[in-house]
N, C-alpha and C positions, 0 to 999 in steps of 0.2 A: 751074579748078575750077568754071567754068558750068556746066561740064557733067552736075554730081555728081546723082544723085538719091537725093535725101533722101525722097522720098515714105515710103518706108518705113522710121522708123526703129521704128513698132511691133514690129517682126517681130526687129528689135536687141533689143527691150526683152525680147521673149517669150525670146530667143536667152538674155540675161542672166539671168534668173529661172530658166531650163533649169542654166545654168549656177550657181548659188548651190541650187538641188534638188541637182544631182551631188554637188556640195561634199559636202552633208549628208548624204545618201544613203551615200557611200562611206567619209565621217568615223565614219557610225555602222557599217557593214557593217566596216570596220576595227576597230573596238572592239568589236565583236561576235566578229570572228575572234582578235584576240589572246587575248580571255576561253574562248574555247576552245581553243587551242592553249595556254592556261594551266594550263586544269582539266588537258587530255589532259595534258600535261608531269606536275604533281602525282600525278596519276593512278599514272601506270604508273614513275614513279622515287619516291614518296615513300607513297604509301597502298597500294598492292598489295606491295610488300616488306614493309613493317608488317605488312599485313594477314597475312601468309602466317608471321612471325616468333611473332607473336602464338600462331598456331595450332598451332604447331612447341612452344614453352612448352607449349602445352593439352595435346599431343599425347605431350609427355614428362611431364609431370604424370602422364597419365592410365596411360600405359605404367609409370611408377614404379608406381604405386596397384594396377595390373595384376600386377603380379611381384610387391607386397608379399602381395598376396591368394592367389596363387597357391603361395608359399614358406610362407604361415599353413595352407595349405589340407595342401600334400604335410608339413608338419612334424606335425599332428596327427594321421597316423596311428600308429600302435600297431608295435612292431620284428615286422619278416618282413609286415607289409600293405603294400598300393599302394593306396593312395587316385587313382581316374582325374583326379579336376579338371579333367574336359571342358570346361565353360562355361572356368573362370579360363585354361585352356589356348586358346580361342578367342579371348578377352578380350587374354589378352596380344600373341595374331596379331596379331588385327584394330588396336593401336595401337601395334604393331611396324610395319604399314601404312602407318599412319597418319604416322607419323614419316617413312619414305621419303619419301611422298607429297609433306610438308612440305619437304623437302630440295630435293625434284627441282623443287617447285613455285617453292620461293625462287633455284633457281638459274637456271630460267627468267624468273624475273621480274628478274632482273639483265640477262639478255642483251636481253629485252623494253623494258627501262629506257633502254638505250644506246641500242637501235634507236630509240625514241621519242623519245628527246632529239637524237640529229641530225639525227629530221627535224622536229622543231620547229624547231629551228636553221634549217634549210633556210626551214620555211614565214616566219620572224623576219623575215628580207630583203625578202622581197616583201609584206609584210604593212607595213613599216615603209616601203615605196616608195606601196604604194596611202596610210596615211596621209599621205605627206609631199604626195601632191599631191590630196587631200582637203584638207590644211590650209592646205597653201602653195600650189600652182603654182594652182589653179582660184580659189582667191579673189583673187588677186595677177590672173588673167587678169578674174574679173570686174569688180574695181576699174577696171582699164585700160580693159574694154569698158562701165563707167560712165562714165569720163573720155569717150571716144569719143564713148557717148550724148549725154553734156551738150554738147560742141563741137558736134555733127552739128544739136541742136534750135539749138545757137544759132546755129549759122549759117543754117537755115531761117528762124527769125524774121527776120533780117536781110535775107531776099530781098524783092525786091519781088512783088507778088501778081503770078502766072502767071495767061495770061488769053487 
């Protein structure tokens, strides 16, 4: 072990501090990505189905209210008249539409649902591998390359002055 050169164990030091940054660095870019593979998950399995059911209620409400108006409209005419009830007739189209719309839209948001959730699943793994060695493997390495540091100064101290 004469032979060792310690000259540089600044460059150890810098090495170690590089390495306690990564730590950080990727503990936080970690927690950073699970909060979005979070939201995304909620997102498209829990608030977009809502959202769409919600509208699907609005859209039969408004269709009900449509055909009441439209059944007050063609009842008050008078025996042998036809009252047209153009608008109530469009009115009830357009939220006869609108119900489709709502159908096609929630039944999309289920298969969107599934799709989203396996692959959050997917990102869960590698997401849980980058935290684990953010939290474990690099500070467990930088400990070790502290132990290192501290043997390496003390056995410098202990040499005699080169000369």
């Amino acid at each position: 072990m004469s032979e060792a050169d310690v000259h540089s164990i600044e460059s150890l030091g810098e090495l170690h501090r590089a390495v306690d940054h990564l730590s950080e660095r990727l503990m936080l870019q970690g927690y950073q990505l699970r909060a979005v593979v979070s939201n995304a998950e909620r997102h498209f399995t829990q608030e977009c189905p809502t959202y769409w059911r919600g509208q699907l209620r609005r859209a039969e409400q408004r269709l009900s209210e449509a055909l009441d108006s439209l059944s007050r409209k063609q009842s008050t005419s008078r025996a042998g008249e036809t009252v047209p009830a153009t608008e109530e007739k469009k009115q009830v189209a357009r939220w006869k539409a609108r119900v489709r719309l709502c159908h096609d839209r929630i039944d999309r948001a289920r298969t969107i649902a599934v799709e989203m959730e396996q692959n959050c699943d997917k990102m869960k793994g590698p997401i849980a591998d980058l935290m684990e060695l953010a939290e474990v493997t690099l500070p467990q390495a930088s400990t070790r390359l502290s132990g290192l540091i501290a043997r390496l100064e003390a056995y410098q101290n202990n040499l005699p002055p080169s000369g």
